[in-house]
C-alpha positions in Angstrom: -21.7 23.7 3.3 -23.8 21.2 5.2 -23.3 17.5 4.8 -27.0 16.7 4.0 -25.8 18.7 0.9 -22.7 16.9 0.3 -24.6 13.5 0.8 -26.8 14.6 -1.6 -24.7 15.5 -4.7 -22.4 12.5 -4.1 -25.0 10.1 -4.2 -23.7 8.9 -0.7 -25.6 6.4 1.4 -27.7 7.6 4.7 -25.2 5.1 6.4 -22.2 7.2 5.4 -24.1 10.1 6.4 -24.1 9.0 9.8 -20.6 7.8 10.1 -19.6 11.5 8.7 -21.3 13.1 11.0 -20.1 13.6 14.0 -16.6 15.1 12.2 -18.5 17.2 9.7 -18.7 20.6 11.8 -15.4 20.3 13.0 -13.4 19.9 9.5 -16.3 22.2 8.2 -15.3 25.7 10.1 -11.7 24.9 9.3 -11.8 24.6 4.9 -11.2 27.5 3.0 -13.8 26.4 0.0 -11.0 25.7 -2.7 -10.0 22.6 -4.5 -7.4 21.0 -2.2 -3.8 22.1 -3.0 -3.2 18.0 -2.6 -5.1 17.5 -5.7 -3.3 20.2 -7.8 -0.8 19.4 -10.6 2.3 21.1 -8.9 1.6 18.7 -5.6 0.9 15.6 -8.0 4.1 16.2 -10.0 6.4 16.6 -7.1 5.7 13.4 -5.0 4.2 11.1 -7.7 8.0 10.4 -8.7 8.2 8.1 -5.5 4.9 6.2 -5.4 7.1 4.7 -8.9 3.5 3.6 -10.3 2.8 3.3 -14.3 4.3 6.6 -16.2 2.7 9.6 -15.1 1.9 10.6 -19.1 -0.9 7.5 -18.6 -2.5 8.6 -15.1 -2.0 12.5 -16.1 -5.3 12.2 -18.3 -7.4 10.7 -15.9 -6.0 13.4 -13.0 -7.1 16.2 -15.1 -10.5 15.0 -15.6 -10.8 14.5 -11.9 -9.2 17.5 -11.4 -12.0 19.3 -13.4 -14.7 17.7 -11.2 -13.2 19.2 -8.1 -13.4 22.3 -9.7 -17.2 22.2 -11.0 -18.4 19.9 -7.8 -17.2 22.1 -4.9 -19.2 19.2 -3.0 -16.6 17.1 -4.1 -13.9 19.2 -2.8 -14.9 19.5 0.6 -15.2 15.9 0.4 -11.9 14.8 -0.4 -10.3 17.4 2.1 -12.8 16.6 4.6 -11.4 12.7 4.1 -7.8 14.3 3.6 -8.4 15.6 7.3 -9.8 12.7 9.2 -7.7 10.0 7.5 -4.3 11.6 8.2 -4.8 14.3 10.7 -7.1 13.6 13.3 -5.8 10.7 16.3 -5.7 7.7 15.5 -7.2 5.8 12.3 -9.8 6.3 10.6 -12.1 3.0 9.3 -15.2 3.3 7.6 -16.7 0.7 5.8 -20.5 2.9 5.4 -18.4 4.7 2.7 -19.5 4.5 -0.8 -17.6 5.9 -3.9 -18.7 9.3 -5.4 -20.9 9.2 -8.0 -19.9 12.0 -10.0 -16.0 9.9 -10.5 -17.5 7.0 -12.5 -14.7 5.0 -13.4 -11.7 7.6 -11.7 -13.0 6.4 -8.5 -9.3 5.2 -8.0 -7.7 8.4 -9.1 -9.1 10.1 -6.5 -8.8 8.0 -4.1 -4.6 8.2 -5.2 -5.0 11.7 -4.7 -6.2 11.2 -1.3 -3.4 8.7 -0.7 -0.6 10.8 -2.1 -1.8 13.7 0.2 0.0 12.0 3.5 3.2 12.5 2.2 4.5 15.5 3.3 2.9 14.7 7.1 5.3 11.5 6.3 8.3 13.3 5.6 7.4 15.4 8.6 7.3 12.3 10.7 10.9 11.5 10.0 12.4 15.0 10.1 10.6 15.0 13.7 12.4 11.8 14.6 15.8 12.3 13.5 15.2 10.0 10.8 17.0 9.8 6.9 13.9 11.6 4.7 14.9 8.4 2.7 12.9 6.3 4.9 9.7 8.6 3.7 10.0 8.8 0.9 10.7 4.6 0.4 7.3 4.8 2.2 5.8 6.0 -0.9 6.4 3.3 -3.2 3.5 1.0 -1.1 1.2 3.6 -3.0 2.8 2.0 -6.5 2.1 -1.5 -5.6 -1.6 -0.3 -4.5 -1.7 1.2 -8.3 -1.3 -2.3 -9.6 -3.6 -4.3 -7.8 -6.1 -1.7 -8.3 -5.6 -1.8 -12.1 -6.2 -6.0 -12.2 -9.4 -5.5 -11.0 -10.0 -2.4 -13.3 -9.4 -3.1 -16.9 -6.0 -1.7 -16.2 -7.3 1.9 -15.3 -4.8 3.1 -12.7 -5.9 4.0 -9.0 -6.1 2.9 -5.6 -9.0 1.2 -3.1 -10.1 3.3 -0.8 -10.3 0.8 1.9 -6.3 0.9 1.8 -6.0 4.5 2.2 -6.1 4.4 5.8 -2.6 2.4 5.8 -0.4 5.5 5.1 -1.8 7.3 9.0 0.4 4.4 10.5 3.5 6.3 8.4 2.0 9.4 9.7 2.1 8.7 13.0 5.3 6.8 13.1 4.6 3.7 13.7 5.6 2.0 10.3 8.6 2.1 8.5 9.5 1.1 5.0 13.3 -0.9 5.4 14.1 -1.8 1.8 11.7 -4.2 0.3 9.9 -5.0 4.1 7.7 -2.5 5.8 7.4 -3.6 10.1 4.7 -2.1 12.0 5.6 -1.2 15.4 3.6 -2.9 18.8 4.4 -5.1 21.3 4.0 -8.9 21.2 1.0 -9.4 19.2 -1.7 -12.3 20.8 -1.4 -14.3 17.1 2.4 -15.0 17.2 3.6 -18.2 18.3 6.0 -18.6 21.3 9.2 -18.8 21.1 11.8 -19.6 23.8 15.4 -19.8 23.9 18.0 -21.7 26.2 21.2 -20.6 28.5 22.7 -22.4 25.4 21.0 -20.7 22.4 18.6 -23.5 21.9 15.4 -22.7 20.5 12.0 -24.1 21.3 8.3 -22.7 19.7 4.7 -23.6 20.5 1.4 -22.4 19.3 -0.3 -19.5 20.5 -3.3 -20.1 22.3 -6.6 -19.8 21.5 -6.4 -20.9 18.1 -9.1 -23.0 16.1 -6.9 -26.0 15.0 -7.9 -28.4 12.5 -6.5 -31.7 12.4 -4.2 -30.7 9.8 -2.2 -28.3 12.5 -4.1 -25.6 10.3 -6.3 -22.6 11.8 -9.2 -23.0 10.2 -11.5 -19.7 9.7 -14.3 -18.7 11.5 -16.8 -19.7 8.8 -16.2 -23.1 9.3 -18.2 -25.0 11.5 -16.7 -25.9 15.7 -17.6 -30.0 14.0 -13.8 -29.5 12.0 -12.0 -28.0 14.9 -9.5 -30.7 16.1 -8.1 -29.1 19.4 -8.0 -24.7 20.8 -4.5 -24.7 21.3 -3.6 -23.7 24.9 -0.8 -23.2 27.2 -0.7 -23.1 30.4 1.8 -22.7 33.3 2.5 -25.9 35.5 5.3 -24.8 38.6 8.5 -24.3 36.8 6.9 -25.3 33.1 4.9 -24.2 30.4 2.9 -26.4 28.8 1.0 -26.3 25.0 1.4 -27.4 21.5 4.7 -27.4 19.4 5.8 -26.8 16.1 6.9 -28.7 13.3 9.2 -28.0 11.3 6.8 -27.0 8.6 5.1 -24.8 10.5 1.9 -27.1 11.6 0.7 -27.2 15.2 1.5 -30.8 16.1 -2.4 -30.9 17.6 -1.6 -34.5 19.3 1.5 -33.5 21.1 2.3 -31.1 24.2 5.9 -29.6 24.8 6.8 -29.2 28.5 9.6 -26.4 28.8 11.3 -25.9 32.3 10.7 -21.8 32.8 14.6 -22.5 34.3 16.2 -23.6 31.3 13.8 -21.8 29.0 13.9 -18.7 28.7 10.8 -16.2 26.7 12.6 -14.5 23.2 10.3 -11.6 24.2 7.9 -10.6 26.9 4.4 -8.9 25.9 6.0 -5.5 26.6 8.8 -5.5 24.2 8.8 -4.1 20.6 7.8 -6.8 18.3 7.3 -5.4 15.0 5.4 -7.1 12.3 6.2 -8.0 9.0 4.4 -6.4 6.5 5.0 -7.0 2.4 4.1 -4.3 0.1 2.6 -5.5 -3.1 3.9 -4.7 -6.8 7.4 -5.9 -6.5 9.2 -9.4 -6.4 10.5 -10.2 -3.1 13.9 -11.9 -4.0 15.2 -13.5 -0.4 18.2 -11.6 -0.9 16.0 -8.2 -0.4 14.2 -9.7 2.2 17.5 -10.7 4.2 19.2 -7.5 3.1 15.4 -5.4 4.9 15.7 -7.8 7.8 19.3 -7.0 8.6 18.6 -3.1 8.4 15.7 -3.5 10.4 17.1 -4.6 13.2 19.8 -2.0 13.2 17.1 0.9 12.5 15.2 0.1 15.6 18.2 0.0 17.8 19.5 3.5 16.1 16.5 5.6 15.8 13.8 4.3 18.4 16.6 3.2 20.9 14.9 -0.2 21.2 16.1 -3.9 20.6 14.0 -6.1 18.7 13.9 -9.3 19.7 12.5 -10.5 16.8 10.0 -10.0 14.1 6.8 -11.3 13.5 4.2 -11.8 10.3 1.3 -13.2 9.5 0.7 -13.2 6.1 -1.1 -14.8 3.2 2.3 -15.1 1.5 2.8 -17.1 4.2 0.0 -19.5 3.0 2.3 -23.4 3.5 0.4 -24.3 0.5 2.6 -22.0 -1.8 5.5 -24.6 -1.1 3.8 -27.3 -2.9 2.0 -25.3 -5.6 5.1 -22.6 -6.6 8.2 -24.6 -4.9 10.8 -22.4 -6.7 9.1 -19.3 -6.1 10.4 -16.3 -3.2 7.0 -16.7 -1.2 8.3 -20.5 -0.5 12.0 -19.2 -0.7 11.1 -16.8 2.1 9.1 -19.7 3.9 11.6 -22.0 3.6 13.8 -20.0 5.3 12.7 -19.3 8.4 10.6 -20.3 11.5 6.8 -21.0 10.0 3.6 -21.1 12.4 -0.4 -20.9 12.0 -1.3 -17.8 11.2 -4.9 -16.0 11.5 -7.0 -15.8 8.9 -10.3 -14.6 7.6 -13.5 -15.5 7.4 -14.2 -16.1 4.1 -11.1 -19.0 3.0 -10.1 -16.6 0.2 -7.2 -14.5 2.2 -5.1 -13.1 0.0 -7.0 -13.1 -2.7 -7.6 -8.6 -3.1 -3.8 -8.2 -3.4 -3.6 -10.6 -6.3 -6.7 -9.8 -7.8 -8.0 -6.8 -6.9 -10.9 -8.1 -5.1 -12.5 -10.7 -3.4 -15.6 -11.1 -5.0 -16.0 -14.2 -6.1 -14.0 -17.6 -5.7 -10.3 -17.4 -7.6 -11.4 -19.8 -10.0 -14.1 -18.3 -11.2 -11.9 -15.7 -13.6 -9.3 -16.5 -15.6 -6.3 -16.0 -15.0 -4.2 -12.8 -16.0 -0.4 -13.5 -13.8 1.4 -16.2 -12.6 0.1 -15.6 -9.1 -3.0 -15.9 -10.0 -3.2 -19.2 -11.5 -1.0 -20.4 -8.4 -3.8 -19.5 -6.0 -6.3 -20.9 -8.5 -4.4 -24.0 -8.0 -4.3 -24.0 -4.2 -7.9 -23.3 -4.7 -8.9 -25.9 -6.8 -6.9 -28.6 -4.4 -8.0 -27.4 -1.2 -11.1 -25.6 -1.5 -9.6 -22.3 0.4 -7.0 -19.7 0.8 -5.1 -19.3 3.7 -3.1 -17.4 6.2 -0.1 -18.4 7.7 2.7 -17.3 10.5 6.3 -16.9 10.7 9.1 -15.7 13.2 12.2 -14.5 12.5 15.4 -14.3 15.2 18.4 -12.5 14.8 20.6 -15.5 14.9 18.6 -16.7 11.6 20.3 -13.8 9.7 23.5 -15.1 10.8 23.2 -18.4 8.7 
């Protein structure tokens, strides 16, 4: 079947066209011609237990009529194991923004992209049986899929699916570089360039400053890179002198303190990691509450998987997060996002370019400006507050050392 034909019947843009086709041939002499066995009920039935999304009695209507599609659209088939195959089984990860959805899926768009989703799991499964690693783990990997179900369905008129832009998470599972530790997922890499530095004494003291090259406004705040160089207070730096590193400390709450420098004697001061080591990041699935006991509980695990399965100490773990926004300790004070600020090392954190980060996992888009819906959870009409005060949405940073479980 040639893609032109595919393109064609799908209603896809010359764009996606493009972007398909240098992988067409090449999943193309490999298909068999049937509807993928992904997409059948037996598949469906036996893994959809773990995504724990809404009862499968609600979804099961909207499968079958996908389901049918596949069957009278074999152009449809090939596409979804044609995606099935580059998404999850070719190197690395696939990204591909050209892609548009199907036209022949109106509003089960989302339903098959879940099938699509749901098809990594048995290349997760066989990930950890590879590694020596509790299926357990896998399968806990599955429930991200549930909390992609519910974001999808604010933004839906509560018809369950998933984006498609999110599929492309679950490869990391696949190639076993994320791991789903209770309530936490952590991403595996070294030191990332975003994460503040962090340095500890002979005596366990412990000292943090900015990392560098970041856009600070005057607030201690990155500030995105729509807004104009004019509201950039300082770039944050640091630099080596002789025996010290110099650049621009913390506060307590997580600001860059832009009119200060903290001098640290390399001989007394020691780095918590060096940009080799395995620092995983922090990654919060969406769908659930995060109580901090769950997070502490993840945290503590964490650090004993890493040192048990992929023989590696971690010297700590890293996020950057628009949970992590320091606005959410003024706005929601008794909520876990400011519990789980509150509670350990806060920093500026990267954000996006548009001031509305965040805003896709609590409303299922980012279309327009929060306050331009109403709003339909308690989340919601937090961010439409932060909004409404402060014009944008933002990112922030955290660290977390293994001493801080301790306390």
């Amino acid at each position: 079947m040639e893609l032109r034909r595919v393109v064609s019947a799908l209603g896809l843009s010359e764009a996606a066209y493009c972007a398909l086709h240098p992988l067409w041939e090449e999943f193309h002499s490999r298909w068999d011609g049937g509807v993928p066995a992904f997409a059948e009920t037996p598949f469906l039935e036996k893994w959809y237990p773990l995504v724990h999304g809404p009862a499968w009695e609600e979804f099961l209507p909207r499968v079958e009529a996908v389901q049918g599609l596949l069957r009278e659209t074999p152009e449809l088939s090939a596409y979804l194991a044609f995606l099935h195959e580059v998404t999850y089984r070719r190197p690395g990860v696939f990204l591909c923004g050209a892609l548009t959805p199907p036209v022949p899926l109106g509003e089960n768009e989302g339903v098959f992209n879940f099938m699509l989703g749901l098809s990594s799991a048995p290349l997760i499964e066989e990930n950890c049986h590879r590694r020596g690693i509790p299926l357990s783990y896998a399968h806990n990997a599955l429930r991200w899929i549930g909390g992609t179900i519910v974001i999808y369905k604010l933004a839906h008129n509560d018809i369950p699916g998933m984006t498609f832009s999110q599929t492309h998470w679950l490869k990391y599972h696949v190639d076993g570089r994320l791991y789903r530790i209770g309530r936490l997922e952590y991403l595996m890499h070294p030191y990332p360039e975003w994460a503040p530095l962090v340095f500890r004494s002979d005596d366990r003291r412990v000292a943090a400053m900015c990392a560098p090259n970041l856009r600070l406004g005057a607030d201690g705040l990155v500030v995105h890179g729509g807004v104009p160089d004019s509201e950039v207070k300082v770039v944050s730096f640091v630099r080596e002198e002789g025996t010290n590193v110099i650049g621009i400390p913390l506060d307590s709450e997580g600001h860059a303190r832009v009119g200060e420098t903290l001098t640290l004697d390399r001989r007394e001061f020691r780095p918590v990691a060096s940009p080799w080591d395995l620092v995983p990041s922090v990654h919060i699935p969406g769908g659930e509450r995060m109580p901090l006991a769950s997070v502490e509980e993840s945290l503590r695990e964490a650090f004993a998987f890493f040192r048990k399965y992929c023989h590696r100490e971690v010297p700590m773990f890293v996020c950057n997060s628009w949970i992590l926004n320091p606005a959410l300790r003024k706005f929601a004070p008794e909520g876990n996002m400011a519990a789980f600020q509150r509670r350990f090392h806060c920093a500026p954190g990267v954000r996006g370019n548009d001031g509305r980060d965040g805003m896709f996992f609590a409303f299922g888009h980012q279309d327009t400006a929060p306050t331009d819906q109403p709003p339909l959870t308690k989340l919601q009409q937090v961010l439409q507050q932060v909004y409404a005060a402060e014009g944008t949405l933002r990112t922030g940073a955290m660290y977390i050392l293994p001493e801080d479980l301790a306390r």
